[in-house]
DSSP file (Angstrom, degrees, kcal/mol; ACC not computed):
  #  RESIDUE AA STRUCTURE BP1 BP2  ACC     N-H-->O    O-->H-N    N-H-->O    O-->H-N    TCO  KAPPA ALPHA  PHI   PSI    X-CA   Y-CA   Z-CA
    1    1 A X              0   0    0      0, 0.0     4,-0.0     0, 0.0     0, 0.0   0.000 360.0 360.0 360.0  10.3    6.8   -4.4   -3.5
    2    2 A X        +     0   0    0      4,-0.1     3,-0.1     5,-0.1     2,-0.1   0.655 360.0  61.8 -82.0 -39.1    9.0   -1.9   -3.6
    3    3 A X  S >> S-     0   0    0      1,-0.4     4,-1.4     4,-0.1     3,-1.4   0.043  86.3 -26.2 101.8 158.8   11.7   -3.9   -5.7
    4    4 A X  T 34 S+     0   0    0      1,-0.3    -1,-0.4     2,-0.2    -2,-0.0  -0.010 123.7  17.8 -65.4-175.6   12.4   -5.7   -9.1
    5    5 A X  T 34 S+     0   0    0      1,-0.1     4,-0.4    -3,-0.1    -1,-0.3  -0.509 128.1  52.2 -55.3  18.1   10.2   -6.9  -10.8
    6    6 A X  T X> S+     0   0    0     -3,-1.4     4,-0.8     1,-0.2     3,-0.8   0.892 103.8  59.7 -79.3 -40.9    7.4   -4.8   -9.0
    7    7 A X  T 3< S+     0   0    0     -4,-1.4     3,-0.4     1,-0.3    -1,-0.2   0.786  92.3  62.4 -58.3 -29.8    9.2   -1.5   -9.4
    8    8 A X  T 34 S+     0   0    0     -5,-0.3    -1,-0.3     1,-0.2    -2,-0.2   0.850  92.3  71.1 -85.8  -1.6    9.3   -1.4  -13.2
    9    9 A X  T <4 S-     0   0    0     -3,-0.8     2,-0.3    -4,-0.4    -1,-0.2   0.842 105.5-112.2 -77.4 -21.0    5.6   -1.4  -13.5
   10   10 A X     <  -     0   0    0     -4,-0.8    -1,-0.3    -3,-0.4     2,-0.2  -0.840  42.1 -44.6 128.0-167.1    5.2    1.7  -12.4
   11   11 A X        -     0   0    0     -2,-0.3     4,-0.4    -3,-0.1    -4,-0.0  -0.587  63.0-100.4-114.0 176.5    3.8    3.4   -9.4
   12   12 A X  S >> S+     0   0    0      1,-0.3     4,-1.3     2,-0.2     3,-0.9   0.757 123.8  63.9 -71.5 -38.8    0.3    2.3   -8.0
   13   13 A X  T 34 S+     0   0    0      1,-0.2    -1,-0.3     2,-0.2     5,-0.1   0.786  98.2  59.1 -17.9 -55.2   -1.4    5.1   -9.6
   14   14 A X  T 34 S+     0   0    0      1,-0.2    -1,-0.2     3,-0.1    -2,-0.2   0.827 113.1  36.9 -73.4 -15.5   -0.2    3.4  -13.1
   15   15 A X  T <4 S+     0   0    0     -3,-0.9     2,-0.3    -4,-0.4    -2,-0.2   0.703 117.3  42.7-122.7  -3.2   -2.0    0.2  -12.3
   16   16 A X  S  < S-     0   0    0     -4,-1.3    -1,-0.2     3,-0.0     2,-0.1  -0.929  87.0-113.4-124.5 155.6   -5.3    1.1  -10.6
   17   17 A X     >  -     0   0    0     -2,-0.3     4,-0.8    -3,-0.1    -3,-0.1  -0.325  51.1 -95.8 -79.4 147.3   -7.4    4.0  -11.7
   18   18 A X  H >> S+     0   0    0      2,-0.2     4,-2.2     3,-0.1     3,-2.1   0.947 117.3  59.6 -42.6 -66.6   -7.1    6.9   -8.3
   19   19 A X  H >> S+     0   0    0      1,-0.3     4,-1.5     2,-0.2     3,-0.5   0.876 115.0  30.9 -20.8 -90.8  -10.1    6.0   -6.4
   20   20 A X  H 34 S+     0   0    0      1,-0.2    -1,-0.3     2,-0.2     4,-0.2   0.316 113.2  67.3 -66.2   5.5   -9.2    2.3   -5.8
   21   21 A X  H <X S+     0   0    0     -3,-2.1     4,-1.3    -4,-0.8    -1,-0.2   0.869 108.7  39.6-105.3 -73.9   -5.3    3.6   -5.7
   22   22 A X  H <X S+     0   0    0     -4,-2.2     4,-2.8    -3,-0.5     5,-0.4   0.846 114.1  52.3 -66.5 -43.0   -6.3    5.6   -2.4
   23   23 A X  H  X S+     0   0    0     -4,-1.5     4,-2.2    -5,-0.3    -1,-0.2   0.875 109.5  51.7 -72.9 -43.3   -8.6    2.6   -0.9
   24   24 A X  H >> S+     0   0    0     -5,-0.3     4,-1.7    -4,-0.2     3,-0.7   0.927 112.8  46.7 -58.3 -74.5   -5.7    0.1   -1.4
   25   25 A X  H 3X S+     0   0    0     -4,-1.3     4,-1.2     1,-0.3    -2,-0.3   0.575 110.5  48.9 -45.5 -61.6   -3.6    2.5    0.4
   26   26 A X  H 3X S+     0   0    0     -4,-2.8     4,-2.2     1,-0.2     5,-0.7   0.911 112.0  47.4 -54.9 -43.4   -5.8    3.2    3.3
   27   27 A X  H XX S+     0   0    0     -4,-2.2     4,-4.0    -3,-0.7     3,-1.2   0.997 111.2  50.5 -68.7 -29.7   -6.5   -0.2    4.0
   28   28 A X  H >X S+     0   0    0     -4,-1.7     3,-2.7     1,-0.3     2,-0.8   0.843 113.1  53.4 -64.3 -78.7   -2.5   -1.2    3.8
   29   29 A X  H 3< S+     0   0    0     -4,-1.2    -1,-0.3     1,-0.3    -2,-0.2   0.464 108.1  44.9 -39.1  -4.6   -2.2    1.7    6.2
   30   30 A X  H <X S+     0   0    0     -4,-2.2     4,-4.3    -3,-1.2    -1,-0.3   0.790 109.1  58.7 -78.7 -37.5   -4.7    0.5    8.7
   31   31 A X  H <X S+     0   0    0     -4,-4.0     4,-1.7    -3,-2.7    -2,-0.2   0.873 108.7  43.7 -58.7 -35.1   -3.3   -2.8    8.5
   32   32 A X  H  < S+     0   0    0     -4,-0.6     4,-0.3     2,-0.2    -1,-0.2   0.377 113.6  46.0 -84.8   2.9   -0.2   -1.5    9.6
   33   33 A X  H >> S+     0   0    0     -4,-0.2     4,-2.0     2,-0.2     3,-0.7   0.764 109.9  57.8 -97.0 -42.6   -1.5    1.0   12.5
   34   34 A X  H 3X S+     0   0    0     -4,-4.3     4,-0.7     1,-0.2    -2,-0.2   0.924 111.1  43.2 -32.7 -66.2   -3.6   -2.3   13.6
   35   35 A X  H 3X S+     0   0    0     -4,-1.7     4,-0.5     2,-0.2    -1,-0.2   0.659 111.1  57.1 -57.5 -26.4    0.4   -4.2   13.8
   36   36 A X  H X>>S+     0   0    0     -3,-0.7     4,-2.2    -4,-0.3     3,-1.0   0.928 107.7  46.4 -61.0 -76.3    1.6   -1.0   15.5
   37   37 A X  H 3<5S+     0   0    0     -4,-2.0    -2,-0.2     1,-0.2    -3,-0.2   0.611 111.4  46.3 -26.9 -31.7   -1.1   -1.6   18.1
   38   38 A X  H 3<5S+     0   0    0     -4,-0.7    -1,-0.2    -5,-0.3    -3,-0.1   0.681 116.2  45.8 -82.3 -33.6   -0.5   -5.1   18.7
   39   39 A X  H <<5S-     0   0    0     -3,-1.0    -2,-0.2    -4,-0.5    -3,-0.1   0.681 106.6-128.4 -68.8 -40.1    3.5   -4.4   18.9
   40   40 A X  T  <5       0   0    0     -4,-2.2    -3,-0.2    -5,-0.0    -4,-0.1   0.840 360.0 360.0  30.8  50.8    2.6   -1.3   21.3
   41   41 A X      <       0   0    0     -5,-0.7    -4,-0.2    -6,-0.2    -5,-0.1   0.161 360.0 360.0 -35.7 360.0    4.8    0.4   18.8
């Protein structure tokens, strides 16, 4: 999501209000310490 066409919308902050900005954000990071854990990254 990093990448066309995701990029030209703006940052995540431009399409969610803060609150639900930060709650997306925690859950992708859990999801990815969860896949670290599993990896035993």
């Amino acid at each position: 999501m990093q990448e066309e066409p995701f990029k030209n919308i703006g940052s995540i902050i431009d399409i969610f209000d803060t609150e639900n900005a930060l709650k997306i954000v925690s859950i992708i990071d859990n999801i990815n310490k969860n896949a670290e854990d599993i990896i035993g990254a």
